[in-house]
Residue frames as qw, qx, qy, qz and C-alpha x, y, z in Angstrom:
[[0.285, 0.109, -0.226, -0.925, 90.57, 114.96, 143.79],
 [0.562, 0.296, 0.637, -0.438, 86.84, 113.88, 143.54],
 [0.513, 0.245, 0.657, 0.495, 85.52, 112.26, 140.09],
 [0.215, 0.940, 0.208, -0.165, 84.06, 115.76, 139.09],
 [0.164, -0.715, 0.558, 0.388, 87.89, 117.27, 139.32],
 [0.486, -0.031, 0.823, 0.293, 88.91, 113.90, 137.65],
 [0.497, 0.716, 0.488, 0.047, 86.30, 114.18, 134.85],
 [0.436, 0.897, 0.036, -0.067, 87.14, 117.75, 134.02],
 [0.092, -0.814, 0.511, 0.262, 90.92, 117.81, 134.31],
 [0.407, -0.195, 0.831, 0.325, 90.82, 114.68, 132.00],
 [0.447, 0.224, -0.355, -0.790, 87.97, 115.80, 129.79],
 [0.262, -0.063, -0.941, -0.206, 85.88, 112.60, 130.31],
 [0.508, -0.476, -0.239, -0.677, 82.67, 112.04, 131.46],
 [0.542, -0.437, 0.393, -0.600, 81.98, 110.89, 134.79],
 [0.910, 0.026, 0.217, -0.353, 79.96, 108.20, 133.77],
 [0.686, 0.585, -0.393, 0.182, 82.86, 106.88, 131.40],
 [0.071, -0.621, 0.474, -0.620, 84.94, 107.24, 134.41],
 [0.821, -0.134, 0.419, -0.363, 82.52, 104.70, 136.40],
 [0.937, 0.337, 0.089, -0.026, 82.60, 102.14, 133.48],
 [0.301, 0.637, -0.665, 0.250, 86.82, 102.14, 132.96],
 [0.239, -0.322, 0.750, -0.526, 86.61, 101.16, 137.21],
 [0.896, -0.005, 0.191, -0.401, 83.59, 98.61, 136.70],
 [0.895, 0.430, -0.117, 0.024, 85.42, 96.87, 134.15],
 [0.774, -0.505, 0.260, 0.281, 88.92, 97.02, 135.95],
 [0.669, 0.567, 0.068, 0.475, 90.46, 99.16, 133.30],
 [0.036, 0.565, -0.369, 0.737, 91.30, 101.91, 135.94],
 [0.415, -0.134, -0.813, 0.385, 92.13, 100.10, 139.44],
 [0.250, -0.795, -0.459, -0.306, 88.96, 101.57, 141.62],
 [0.035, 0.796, -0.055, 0.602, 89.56, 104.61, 144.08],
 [0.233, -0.138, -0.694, 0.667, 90.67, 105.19, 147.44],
 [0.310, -0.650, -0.631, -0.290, 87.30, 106.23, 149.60],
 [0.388, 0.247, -0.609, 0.646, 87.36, 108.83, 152.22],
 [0.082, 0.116, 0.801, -0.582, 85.67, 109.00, 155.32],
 [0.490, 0.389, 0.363, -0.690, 82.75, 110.53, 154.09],
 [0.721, 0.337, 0.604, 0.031, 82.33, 107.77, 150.86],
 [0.541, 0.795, -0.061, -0.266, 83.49, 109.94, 148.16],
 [0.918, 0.042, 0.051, 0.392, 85.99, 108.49, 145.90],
 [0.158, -0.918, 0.168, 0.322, 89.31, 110.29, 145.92],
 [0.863, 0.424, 0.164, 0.219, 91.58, 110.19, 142.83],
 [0.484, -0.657, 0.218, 0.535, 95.22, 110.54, 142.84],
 [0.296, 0.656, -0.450, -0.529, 97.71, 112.56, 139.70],
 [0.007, -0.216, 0.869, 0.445, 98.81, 109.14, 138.62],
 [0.471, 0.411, 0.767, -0.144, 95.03, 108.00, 138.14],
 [0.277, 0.805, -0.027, -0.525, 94.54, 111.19, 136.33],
 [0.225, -0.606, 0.679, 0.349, 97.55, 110.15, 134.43],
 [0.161, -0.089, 0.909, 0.373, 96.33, 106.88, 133.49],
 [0.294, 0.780, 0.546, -0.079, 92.64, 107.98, 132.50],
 [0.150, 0.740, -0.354, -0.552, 94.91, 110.69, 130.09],
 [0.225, -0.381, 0.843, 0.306, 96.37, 108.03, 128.86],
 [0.354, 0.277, 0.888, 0.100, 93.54, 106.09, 128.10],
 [0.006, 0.820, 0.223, -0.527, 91.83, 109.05, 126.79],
 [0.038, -0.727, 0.573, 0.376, 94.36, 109.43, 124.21],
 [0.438, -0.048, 0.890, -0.116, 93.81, 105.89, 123.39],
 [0.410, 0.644, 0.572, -0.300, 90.30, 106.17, 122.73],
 [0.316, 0.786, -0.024, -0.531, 90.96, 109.26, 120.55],
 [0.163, -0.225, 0.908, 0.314, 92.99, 106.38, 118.43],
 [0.859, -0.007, -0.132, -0.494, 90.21, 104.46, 118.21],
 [0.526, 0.194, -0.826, 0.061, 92.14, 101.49, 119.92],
 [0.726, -0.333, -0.593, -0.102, 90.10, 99.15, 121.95],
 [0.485, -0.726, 0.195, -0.446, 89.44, 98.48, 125.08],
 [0.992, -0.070, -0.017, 0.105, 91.10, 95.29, 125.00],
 [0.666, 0.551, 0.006, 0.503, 93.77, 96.57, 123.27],
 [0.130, -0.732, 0.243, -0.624, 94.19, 99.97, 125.94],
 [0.862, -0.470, 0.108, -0.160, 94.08, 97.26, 128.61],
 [0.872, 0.195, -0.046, 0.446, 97.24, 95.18, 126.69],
 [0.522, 0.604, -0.047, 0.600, 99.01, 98.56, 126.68],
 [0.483, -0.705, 0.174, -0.490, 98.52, 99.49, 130.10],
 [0.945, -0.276, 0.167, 0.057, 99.85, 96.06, 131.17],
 [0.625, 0.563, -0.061, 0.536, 102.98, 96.69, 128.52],
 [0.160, 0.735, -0.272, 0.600, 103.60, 100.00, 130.37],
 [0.814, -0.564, -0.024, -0.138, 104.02, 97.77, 133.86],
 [0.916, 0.140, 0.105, 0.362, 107.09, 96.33, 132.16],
 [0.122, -0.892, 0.135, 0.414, 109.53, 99.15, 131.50],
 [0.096, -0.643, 0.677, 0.345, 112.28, 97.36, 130.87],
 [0.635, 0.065, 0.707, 0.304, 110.96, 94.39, 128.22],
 [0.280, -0.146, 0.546, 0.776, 111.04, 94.99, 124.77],
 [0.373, 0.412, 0.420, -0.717, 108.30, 97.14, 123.29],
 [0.115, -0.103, 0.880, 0.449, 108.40, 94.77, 120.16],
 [0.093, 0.449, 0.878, -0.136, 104.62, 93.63, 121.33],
 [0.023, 0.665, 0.210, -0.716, 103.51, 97.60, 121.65],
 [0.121, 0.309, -0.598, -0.729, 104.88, 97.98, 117.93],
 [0.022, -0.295, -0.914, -0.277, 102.61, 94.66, 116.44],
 [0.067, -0.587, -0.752, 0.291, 99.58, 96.05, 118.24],
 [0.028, 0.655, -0.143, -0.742, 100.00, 99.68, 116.50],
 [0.110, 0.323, -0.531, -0.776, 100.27, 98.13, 113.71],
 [0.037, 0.200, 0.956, -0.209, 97.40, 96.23, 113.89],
 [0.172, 0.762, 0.440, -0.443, 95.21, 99.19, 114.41],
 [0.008, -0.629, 0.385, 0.676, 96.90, 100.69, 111.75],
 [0.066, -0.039, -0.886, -0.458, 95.66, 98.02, 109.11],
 [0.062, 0.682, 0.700, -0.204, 91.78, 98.41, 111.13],
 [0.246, 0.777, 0.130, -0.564, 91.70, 102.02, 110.37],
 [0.010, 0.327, -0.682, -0.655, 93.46, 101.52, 106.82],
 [0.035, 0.297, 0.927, 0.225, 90.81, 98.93, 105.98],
 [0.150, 0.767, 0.489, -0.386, 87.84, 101.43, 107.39],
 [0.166, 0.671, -0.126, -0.711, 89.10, 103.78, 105.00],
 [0.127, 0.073, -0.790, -0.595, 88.92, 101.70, 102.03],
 [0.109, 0.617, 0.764, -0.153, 85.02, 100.65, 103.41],
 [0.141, 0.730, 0.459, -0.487, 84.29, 104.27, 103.47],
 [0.296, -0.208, 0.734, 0.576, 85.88, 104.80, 100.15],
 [0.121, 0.479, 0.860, 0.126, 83.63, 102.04, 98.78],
 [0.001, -0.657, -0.753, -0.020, 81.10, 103.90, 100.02],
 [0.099, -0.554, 0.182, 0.806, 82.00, 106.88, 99.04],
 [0.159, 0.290, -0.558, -0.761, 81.58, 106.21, 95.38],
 [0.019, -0.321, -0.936, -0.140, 78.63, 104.52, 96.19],
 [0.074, 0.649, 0.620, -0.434, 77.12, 107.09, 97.08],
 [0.104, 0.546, -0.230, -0.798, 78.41, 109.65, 94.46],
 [0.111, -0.198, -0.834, -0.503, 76.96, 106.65, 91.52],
 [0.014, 0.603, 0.720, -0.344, 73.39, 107.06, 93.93],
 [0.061, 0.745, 0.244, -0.618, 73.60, 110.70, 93.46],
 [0.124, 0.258, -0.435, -0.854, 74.22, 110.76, 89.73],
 [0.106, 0.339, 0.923, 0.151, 71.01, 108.82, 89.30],
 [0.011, 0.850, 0.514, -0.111, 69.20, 112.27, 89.91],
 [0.524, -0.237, -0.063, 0.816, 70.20, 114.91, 88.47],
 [0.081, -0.445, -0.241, -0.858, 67.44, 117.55, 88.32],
 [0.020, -0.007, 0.683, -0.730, 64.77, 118.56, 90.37],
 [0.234, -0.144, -0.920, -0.278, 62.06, 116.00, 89.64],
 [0.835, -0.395, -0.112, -0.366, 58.48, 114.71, 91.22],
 [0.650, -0.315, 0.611, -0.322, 59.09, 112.32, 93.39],
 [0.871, 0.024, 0.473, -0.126, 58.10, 109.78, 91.73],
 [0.746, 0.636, 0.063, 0.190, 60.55, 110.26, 88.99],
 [0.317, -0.853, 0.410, -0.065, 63.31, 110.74, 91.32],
 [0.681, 0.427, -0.590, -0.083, 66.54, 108.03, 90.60],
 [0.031, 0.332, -0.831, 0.446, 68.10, 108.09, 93.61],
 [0.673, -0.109, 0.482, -0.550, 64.68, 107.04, 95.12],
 [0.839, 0.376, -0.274, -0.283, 64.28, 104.35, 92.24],
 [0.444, 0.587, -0.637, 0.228, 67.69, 103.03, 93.13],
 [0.124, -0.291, 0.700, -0.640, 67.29, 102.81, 96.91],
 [0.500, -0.012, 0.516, -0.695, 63.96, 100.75, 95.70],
 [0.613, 0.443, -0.603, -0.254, 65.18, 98.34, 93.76],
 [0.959, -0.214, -0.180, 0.048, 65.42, 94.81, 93.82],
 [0.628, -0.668, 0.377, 0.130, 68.15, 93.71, 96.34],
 [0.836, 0.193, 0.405, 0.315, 69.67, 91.93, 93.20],
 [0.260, 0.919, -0.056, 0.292, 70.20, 95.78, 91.43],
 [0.164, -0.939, 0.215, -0.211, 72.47, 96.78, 94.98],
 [0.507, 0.666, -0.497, 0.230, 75.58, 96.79, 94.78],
 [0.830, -0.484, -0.262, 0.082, 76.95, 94.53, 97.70],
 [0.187, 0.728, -0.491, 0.440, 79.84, 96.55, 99.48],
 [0.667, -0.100, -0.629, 0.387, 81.87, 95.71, 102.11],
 [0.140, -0.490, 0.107, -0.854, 80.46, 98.66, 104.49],
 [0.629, -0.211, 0.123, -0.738, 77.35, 96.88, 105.55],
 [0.148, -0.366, 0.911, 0.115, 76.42, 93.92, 106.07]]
């Protein structure tokens, strides 16, 4: 199949598709006479896979490890586990950032709670305070 086919029957963009094969996350195409690339089921396959990945939010580093993992059949998929849980402690931690910042924003928004001038607005007042007023979270840096 050509990277068009490939794109839609894996829902990815083309260009996404280029960058996987630049970077030697998906091994680059066979070519056929007339220069187009031609992509077999098991490429499909493993651009599902990654794909699936992605929709994790686990790395490219990380989709690279697991792609090398699934070379192995038969060793123990001990490593596969650690590296799940890993990501599993990155997205646990993003949710306590956005948390945070959740209830930072819901203290922002009780700072106004009519429907003022401008210049007698809280939330603006707040958001134009000294740097010494905001609250340092662990969102931003």
């Amino acid at each position: 199949m050509r990277i068009g086919e490939l794109s839609t029957a894996a829902n990815v963009d083309v260009e996404t598709i280029r960058y996987y094969e630049k970077i030697g996350l998906m091994p680059a195409p066979e070519r056929g006479s007339n220069g187009y690339r031609s992509y077999s089921s098991r490429q499909l396959a493993q651009l599902t896979f990654i794909r699936h990945c992605r929709a994790l939010d686990i790395g490219l580093a990380d989709i690279r490890r697991l792609l090398e993992f699934s070379n192995h059949p038969d060793a123990s998929c001990g490593d596969i586990n650690h590296l799940i849980d890993e990501q599993l402690e990155r997205v646990r931690t993003r949710l306590e950032n956005l948390h945070a910042l959740e209830r930072q924003l819901q203290e922002l928004r009780s700072c106004c709670t009519g429907n003022r001038a401008m210049h007698g607005c809280g939330i603006l007042n707040e958001l134009t305070s000294s740097p010494a007023a905001i609250k340092v979270g662990t969102t931003q840096p």
